[in-house]
NUTI-908586 format. One record per residue (C-alpha): chain; residue number from 0; x, y, z. Coordinates in nm, 4 decimals, padded with zeros to 6 digits. Layout:
REM residues N
{atom "A" NUM {X Y Z}} ...
END
This chain:
REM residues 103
{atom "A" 0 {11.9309 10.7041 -01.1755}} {atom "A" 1 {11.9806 11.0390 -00.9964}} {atom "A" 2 {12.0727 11.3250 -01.1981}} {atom "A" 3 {12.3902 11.4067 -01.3129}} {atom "A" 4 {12.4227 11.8161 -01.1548}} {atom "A" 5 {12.7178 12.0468 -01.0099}} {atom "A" 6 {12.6559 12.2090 -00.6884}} {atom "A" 7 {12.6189 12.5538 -00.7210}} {atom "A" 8 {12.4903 12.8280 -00.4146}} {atom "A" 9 {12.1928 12.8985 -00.4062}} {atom "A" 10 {11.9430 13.1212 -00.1933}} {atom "A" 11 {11.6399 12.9330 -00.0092}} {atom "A" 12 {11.3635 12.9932 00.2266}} {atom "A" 13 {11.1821 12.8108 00.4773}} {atom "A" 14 {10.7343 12.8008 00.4922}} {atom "A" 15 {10.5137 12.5927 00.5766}} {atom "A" 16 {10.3528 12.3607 00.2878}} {atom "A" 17 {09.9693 12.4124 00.2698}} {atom "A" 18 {09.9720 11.9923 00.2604}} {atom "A" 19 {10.2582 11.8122 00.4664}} {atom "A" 20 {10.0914 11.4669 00.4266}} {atom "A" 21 {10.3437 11.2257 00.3416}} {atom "A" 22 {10.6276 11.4989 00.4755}} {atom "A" 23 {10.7990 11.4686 00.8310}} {atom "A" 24 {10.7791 11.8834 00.9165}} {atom "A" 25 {10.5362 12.1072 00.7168}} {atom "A" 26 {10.7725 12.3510 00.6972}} {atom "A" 27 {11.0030 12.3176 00.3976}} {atom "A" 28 {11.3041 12.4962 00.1739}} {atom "A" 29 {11.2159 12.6743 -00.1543}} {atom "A" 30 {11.4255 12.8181 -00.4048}} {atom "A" 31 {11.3758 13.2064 -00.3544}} {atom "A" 32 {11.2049 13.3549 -00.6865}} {atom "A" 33 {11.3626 13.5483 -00.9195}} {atom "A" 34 {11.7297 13.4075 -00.8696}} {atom "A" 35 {11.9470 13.3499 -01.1453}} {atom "A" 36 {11.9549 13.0092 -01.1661}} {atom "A" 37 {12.2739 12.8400 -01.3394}} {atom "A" 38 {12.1067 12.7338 -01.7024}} {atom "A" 39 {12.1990 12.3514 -01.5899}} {atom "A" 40 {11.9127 12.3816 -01.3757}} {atom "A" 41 {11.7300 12.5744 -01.5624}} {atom "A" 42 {11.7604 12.3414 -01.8771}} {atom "A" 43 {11.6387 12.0422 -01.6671}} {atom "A" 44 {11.3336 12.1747 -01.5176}} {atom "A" 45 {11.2394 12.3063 -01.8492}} {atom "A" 46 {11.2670 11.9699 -02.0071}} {atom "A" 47 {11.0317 11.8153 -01.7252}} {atom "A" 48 {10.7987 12.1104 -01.7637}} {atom "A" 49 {10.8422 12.2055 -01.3736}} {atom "A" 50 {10.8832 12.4942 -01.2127}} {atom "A" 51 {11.2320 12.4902 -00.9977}} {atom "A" 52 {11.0845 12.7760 -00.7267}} {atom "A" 53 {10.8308 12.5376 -00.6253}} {atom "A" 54 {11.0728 12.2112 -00.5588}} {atom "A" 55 {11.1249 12.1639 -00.2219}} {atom "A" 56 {11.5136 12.0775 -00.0760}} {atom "A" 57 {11.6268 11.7983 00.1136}} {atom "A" 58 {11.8684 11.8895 00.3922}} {atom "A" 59 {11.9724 11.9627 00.7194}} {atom "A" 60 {11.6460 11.9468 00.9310}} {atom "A" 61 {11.8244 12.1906 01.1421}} {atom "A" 62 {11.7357 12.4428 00.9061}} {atom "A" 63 {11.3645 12.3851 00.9408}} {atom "A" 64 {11.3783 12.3071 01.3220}} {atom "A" 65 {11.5690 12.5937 01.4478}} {atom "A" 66 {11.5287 12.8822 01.2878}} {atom "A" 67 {11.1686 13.0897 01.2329}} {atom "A" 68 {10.9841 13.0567 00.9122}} {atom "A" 69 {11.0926 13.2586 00.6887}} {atom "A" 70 {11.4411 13.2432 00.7205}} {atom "A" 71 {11.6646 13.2688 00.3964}} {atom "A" 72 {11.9432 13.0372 00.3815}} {atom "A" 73 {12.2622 13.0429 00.0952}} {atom "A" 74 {12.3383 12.7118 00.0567}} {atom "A" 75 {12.5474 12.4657 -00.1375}} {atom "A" 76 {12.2757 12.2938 -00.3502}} {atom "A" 77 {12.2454 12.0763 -00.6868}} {atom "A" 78 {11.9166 11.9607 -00.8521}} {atom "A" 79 {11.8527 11.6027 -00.8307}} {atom "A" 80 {11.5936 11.3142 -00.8462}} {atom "A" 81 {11.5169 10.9425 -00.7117}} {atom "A" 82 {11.3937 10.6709 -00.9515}} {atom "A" 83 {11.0251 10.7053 -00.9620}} {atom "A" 84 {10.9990 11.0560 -00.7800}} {atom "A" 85 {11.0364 11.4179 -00.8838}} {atom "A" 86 {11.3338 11.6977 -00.8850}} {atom "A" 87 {11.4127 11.8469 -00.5944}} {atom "A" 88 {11.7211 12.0102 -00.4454}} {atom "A" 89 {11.9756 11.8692 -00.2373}} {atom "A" 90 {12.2405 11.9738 -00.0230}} {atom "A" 91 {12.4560 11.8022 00.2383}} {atom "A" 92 {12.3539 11.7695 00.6175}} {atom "A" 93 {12.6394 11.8096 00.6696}} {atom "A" 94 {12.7414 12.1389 00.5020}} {atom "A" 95 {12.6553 12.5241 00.6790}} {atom "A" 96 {12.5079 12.7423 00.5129}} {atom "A" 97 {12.6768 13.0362 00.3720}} {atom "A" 98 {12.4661 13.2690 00.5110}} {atom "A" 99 {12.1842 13.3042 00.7205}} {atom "A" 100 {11.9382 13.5859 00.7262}} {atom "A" 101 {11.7004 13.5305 01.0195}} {atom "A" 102 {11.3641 13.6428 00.9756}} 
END
């Protein structure tokens, strides 16, 4: 069962992953570091011992298609899970992001 977490905005930003086996684009969303982070988020990461900056966020590929790497993106964006797999963030495909800051 997914978990139960608000949306809340958060800042990301697009690299590439050193390993993209098993991933359809090596480049990826990351929580930028030292964000506060909403203690629901926080709480849960703690409890499965992971870090949240290095969870990677499922969401528009738009975001990792069209813009450079690097790019920071405030999004809409809640922590989740599948049965059997690990957190990771998700936000809509269908939601913009807040902001954009090109790199």
């Amino acid at each position: 069962m997914a978990l139960n977490q608000n949306y809340y905005k958060l800042w990301f930003e697009s690299f590439i992953l050193k390993n993209a086996s098993g991933h359809r684009s090596e480049v990826q969303l990351k929580l930028i570091p030292d964000q506060d982070l909403p203690s629901e988020i926080e709480n849960e990461c703690h409890s499965k011992s992971v870090d949240p900056y290095s969870l990677l966020t499922e969401c528009n590929k738009r975001l990792f298609n069209d813009y450079s790497v690097g790019t920071r993106f405030l999004l809409k964006a809640k922590l989740t899970n599948r049965e059997g797999e690990g957190p990771f963030f998700y936000s809509y495909y269908g939601w913009q992001p807040f902001e954009i800051i090109a790199q």
